[in-house]
KOLZATOR-93008 format. One record per residue: residue number from 0; residue in one letter; x, y, z of N, C-alpha, C in turn. Coordinates in steps of 0.02 Angstrom, whole numbers, always signed. Layout:
! KOLZATOR-93008
+-----+------+--------+--------+--------+--------+--------+--------+--------+--------+--------+
:  nr : rest :   n_c1 :   n_c2 :   n_c3 :  ca_c1 :  ca_c2 :  ca_c3 :   c_c1 :   c_c2 :   c_c3 :
+-----+------+--------+--------+--------+--------+--------+--------+--------+--------+--------+
: NUM :    A :      X :      Y :      Z :      X :      Y :      Z :      X :      Y :      Z :
...
+-----+------+--------+--------+--------+--------+--------+--------+--------+--------+--------+
END
This chain:
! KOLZATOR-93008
+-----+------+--------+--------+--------+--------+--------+--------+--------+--------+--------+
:  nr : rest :   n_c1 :   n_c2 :   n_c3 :  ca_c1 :  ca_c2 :  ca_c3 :   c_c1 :   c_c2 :   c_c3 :
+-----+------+--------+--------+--------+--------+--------+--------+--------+--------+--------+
:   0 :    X :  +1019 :   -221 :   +542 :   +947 :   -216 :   +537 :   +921 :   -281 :   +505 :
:   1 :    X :   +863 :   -322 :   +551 :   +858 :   -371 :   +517 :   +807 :   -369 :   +426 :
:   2 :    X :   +809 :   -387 :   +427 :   +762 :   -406 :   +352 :   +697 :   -388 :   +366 :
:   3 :    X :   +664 :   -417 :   +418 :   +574 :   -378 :   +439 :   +569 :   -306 :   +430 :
:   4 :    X :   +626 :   -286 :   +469 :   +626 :   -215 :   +499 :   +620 :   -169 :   +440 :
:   5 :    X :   +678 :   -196 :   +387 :   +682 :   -157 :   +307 :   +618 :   -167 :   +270 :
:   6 :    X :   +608 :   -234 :   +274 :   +515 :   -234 :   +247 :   +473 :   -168 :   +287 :
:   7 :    X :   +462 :   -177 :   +336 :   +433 :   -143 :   +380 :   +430 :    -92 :   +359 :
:   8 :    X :   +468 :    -50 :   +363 :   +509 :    +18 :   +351 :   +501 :    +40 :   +267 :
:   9 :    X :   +494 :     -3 :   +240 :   +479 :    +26 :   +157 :   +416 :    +22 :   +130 :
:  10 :    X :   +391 :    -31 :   +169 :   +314 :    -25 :   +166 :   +284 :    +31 :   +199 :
:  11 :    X :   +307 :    +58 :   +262 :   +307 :   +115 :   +301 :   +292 :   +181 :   +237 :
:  12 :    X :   +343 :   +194 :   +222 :   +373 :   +247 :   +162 :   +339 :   +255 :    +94 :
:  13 :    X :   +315 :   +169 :    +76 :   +275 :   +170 :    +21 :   +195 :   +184 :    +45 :
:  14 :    X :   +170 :   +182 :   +108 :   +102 :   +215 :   +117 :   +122 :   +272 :   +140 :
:  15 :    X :   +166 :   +314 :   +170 :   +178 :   +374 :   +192 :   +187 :   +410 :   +120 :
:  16 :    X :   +231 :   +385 :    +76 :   +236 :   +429 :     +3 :   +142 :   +436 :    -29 :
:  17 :    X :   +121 :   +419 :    -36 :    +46 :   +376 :    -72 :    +16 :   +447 :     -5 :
:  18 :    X :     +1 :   +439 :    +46 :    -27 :   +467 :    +91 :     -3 :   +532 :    +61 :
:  19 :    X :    +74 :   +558 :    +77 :    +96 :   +621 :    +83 :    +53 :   +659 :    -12 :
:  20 :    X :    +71 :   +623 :    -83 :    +45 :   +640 :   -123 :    -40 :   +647 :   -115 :
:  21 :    X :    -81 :   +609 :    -79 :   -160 :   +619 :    -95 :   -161 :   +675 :    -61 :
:  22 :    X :   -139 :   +694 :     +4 :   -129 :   +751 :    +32 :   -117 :   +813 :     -3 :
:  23 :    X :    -75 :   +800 :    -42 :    -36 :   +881 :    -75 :    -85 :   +885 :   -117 :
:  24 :    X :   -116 :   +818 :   -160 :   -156 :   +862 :   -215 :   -232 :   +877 :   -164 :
:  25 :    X :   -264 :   +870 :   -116 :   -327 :   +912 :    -89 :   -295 :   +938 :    -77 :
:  26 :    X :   -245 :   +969 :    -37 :   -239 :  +1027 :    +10 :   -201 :  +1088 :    -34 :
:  27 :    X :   -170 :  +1056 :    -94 :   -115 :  +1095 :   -141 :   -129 :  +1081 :   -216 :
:  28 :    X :   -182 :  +1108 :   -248 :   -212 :  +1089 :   -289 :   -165 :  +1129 :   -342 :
:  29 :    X :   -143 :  +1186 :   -327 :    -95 :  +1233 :   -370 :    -18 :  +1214 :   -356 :
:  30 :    X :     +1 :  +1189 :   -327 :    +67 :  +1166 :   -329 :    +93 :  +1115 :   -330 :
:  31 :    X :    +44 :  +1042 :   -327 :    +35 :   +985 :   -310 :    +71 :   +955 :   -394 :
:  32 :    X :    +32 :   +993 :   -444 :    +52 :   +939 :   -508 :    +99 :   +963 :   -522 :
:  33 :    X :   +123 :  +1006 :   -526 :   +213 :  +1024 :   -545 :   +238 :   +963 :   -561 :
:  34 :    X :   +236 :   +947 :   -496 :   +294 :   +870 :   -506 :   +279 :   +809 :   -544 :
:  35 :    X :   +220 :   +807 :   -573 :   +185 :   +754 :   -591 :   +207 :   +738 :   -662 :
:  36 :    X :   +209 :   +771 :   -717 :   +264 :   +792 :   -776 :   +192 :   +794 :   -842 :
:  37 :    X :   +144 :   +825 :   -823 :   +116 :   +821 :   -855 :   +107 :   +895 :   -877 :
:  38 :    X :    +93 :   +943 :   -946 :    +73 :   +991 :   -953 :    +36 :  +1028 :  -1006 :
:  39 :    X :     -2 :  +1064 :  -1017 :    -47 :  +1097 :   -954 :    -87 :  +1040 :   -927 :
:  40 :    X :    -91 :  +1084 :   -857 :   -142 :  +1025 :   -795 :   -208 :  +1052 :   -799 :
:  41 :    X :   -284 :  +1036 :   -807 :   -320 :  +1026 :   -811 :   -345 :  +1093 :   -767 :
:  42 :    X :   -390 :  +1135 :   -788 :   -423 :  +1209 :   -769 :   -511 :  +1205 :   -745 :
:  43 :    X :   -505 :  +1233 :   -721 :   -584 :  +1236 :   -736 :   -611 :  +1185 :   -682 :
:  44 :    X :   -657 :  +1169 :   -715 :   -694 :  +1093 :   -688 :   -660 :  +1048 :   -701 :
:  45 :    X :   -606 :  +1038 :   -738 :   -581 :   +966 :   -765 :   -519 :   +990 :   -692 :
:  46 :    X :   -499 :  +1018 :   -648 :   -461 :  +1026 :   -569 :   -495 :   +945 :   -525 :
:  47 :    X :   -573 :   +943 :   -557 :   -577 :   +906 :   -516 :   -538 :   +825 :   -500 :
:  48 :    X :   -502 :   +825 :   -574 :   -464 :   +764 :   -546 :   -414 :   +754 :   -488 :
:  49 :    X :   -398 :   +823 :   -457 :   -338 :   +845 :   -426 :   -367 :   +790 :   -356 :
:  50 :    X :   -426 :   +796 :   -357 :   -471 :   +769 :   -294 :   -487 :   +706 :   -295 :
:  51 :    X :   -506 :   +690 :   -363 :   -499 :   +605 :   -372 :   -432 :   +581 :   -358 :
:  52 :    X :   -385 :   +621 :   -386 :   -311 :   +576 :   -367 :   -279 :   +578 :   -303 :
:  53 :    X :   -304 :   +635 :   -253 :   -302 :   +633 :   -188 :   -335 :   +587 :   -137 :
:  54 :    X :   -390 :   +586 :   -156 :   -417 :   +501 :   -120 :   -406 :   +446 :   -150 :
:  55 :    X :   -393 :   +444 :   -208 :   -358 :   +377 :   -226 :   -297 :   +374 :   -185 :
:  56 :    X :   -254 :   +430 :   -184 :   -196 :   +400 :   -151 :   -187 :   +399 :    -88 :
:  57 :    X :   -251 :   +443 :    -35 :   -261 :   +405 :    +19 :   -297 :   +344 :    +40 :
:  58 :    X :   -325 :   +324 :     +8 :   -392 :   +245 :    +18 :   -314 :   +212 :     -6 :
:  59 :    X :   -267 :   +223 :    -50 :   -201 :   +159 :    -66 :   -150 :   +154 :    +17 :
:  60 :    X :   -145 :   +210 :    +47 :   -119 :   +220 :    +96 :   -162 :   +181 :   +140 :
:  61 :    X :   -210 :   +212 :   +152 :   -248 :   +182 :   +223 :   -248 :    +98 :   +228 :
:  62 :    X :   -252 :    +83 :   +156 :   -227 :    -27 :   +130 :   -185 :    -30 :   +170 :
:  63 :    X :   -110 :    +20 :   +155 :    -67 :    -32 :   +149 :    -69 :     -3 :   +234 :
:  64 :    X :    -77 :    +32 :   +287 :    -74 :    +49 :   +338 :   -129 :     -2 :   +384 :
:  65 :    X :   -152 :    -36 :   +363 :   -218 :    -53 :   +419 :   -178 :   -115 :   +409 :
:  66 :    X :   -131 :   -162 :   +358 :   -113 :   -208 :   +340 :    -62 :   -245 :   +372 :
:  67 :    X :    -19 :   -171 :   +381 :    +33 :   -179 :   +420 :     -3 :   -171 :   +486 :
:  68 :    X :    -54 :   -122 :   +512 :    -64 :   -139 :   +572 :    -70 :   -201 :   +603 :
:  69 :    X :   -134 :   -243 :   +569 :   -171 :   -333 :   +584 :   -129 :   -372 :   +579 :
:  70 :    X :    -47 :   -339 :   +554 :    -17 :   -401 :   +527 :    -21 :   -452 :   +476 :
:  71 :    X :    -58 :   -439 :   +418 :    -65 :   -472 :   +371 :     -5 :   -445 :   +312 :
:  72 :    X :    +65 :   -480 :   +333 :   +117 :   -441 :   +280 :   +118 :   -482 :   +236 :
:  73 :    X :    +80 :   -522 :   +221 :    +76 :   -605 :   +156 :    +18 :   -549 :   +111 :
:  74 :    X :    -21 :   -535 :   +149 :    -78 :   -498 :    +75 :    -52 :   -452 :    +83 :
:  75 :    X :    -19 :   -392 :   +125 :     -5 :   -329 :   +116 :    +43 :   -321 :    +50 :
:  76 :    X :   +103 :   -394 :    +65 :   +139 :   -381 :     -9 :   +115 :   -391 :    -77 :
:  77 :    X :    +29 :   -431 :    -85 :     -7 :   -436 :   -116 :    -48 :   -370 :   -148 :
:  78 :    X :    -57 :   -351 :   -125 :   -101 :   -277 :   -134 :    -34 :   -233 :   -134 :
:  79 :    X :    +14 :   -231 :   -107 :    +75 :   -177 :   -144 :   +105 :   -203 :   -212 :
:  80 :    X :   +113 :   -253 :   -225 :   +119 :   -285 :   -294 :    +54 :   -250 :   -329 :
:  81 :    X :    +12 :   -267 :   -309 :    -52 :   -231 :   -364 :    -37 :   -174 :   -379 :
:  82 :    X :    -16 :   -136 :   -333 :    -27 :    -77 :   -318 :    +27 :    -33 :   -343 :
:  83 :    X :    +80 :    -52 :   -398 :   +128 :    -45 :   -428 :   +102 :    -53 :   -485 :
:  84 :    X :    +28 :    -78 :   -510 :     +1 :    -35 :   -573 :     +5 :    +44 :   -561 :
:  85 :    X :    -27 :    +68 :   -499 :    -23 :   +134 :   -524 :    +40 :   +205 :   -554 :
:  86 :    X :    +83 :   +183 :   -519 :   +134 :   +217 :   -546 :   +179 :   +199 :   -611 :
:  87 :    X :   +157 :   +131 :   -651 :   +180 :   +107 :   -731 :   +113 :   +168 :   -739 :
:  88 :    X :    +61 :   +167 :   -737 :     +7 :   +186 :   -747 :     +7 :   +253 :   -757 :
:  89 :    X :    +41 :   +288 :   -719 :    +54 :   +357 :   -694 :   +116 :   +374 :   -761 :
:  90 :    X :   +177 :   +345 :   -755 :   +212 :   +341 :   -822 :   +182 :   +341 :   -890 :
:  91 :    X :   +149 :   +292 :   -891 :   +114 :   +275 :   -961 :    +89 :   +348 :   -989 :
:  92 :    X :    +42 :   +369 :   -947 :     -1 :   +428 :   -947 :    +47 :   +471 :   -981 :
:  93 :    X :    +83 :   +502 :   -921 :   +156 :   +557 :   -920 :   +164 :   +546 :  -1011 :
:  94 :    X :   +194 :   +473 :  -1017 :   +238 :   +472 :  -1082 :   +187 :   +487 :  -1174 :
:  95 :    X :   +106 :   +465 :  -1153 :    +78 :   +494 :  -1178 :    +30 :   +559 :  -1192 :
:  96 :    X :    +33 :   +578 :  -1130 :    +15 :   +674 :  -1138 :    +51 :   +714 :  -1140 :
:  97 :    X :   +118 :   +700 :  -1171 :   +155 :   +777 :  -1174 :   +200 :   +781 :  -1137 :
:  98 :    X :   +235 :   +745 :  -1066 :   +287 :   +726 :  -1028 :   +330 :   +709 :  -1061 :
:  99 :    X :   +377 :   +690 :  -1029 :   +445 :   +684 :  -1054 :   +481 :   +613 :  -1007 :
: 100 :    X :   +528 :   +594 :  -1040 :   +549 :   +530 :  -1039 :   +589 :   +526 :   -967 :
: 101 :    X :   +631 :   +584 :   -958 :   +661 :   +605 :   -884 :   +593 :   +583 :   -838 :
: 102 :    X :   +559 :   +616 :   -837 :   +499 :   +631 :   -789 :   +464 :   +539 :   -783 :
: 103 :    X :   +442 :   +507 :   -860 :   +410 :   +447 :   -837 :   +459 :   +412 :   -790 :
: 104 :    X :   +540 :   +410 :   -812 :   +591 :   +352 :   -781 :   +598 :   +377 :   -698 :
: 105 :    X :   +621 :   +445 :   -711 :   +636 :   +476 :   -657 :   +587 :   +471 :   -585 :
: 106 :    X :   +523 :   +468 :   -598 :   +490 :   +469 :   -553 :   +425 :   +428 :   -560 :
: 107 :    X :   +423 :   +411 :   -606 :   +372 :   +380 :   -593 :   +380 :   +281 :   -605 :
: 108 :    X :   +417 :   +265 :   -666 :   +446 :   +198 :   -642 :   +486 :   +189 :   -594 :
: 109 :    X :   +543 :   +241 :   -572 :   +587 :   +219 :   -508 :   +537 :   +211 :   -436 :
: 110 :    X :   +471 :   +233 :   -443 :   +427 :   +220 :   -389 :   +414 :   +148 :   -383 :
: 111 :    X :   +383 :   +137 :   -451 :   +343 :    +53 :   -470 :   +400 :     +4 :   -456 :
: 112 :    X :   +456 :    +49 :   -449 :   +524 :    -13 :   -451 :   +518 :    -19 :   -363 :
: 113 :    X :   +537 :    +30 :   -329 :   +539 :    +30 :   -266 :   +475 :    -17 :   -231 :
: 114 :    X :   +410 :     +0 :   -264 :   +355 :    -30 :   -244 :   +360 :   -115 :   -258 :
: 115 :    X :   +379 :   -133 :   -317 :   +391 :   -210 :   -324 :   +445 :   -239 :   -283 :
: 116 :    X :   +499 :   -191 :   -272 :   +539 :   -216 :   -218 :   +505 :   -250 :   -151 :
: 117 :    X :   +470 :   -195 :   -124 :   +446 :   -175 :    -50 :   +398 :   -251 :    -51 :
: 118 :    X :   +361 :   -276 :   -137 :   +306 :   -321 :   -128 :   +330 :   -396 :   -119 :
: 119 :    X :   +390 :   -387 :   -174 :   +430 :   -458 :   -173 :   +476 :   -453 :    -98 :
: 120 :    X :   +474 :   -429 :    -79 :   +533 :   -436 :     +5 :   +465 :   -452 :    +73 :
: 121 :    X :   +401 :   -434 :    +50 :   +343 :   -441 :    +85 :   +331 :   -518 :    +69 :
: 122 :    X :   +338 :   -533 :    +22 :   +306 :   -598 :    -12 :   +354 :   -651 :     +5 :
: 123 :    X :   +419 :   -627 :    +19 :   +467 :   -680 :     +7 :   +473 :   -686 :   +101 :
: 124 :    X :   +453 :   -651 :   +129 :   +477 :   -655 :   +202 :   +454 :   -711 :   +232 :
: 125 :    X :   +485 :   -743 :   +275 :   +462 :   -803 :   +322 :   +431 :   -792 :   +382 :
: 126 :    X :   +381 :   -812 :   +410 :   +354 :   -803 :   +444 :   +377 :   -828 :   +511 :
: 127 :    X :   +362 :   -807 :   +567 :   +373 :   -833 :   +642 :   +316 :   -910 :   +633 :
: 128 :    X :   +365 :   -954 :   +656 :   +322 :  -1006 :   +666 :   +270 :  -1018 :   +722 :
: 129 :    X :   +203 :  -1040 :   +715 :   +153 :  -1021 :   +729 :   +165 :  -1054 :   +805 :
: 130 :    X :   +155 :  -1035 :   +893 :   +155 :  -1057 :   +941 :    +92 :  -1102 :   +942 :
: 131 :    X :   +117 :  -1180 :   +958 :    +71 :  -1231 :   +962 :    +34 :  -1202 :  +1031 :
: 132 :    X :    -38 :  -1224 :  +1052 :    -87 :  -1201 :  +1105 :   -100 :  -1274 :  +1136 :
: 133 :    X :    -69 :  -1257 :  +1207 :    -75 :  -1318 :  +1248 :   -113 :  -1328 :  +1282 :
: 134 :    X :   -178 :  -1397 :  +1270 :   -219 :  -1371 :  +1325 :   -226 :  -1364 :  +1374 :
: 135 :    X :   -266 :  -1352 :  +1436 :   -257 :  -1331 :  +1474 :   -310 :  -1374 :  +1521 :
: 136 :    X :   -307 :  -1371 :  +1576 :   -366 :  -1424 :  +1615 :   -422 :  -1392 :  +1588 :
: 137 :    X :   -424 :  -1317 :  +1616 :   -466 :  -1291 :  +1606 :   -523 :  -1288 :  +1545 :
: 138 :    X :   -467 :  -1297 :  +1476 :   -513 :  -1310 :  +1426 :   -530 :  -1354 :  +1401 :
: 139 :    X :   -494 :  -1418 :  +1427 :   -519 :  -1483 :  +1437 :   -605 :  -1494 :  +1465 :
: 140 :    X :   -622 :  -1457 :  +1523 :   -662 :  -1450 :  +1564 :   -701 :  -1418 :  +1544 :
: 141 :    X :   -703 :  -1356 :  +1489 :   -749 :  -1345 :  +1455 :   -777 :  -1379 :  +1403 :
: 142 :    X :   -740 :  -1395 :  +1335 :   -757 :  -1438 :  +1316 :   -803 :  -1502 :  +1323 :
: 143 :    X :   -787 :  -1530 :  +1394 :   -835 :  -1583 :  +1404 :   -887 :  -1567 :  +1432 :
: 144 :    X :   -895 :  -1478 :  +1447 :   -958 :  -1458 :  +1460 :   -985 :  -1451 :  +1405 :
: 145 :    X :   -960 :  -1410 :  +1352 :  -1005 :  -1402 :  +1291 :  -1046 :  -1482 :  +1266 :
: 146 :    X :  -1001 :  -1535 :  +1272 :  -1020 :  -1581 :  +1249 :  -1064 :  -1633 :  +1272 :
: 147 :    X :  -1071 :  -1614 :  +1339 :  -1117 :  -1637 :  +1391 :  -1208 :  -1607 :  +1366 :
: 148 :    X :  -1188 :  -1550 :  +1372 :  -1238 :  -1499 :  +1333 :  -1265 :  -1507 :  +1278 :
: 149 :    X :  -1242 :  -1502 :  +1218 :  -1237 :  -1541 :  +1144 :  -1293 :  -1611 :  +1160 :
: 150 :    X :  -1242 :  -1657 :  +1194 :  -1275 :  -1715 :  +1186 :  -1341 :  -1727 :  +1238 :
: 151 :    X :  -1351 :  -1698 :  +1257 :  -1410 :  -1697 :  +1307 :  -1465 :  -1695 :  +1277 :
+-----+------+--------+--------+--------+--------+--------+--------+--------+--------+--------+
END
């Protein structure tokens, strides 16, 4: 497997994970934070974060997916580097509300680790060298129309 393909493919996984979580918390608002290591989870009106953290973690998905679509894997590994605040972030939280030390390492830095991987293998990749554009009569021939035009 070459080296693109593994970029490819983990960047793949790191917006499919990001996607699959904003998902669980709208659609699974009662079973969604279990895993999150935080406890008690928020009742009432304060649920509504379940919904903030669900579109946050789809609008992070849809980045890194439109990125990889256009082909921009030079900023995509840019914005996944950023984007490995949120899960130190997500830890931090964990280790100060009442979580536990399993839970910050376990899941939530081994993410930010995977994610800086995925950014530095994005960042470090070489690019296809760019195909020089030969002209052509044809655009020869335009050209000296535009410029015929222009100077008129």
């Amino acid at each position: 497997m070459k080296r693109r393909h593994l970029t490819t493919a983990l960047a793949v996984l790191t917006g499919a994970t990001v996607l699959f979580f904003g998902l669980n918390f709208l659609l699974n608002p009662d079973g969604a934070p279990a895993g999150f290591g935080i406890t008690p989870w928020p009742e009432g009106n304060a649920d509504g974060y379940f919904a903030v953290k669900g579109v946050r973690d789809i609008a992070v998905a849809a980045t890194v997916f439109l990125l990889l679509m256009i082909g921009q894997r030079r900023t995509l590994g840019w914005v996944v580097l950023i984007d490995a605040i949120i899960p130190l972030g997500d830890a931090l939280t964990v280790l100060t509300h009442g979580g536990t030390y399993t839970t910050a390492l376990s899941i939530h830095v081994s993410a930010a680790a995977l994610v800086v991987l995925t950014a530095v293998m994005l960042l470090t990749e070489r690019g296809q060298r760019p195909q020089l554009a030969v002209p052509s009569k044809t655009t020869d021939r335009r050209r000296e129309k535009y410029i015929d035009r222009v100077n008129k």
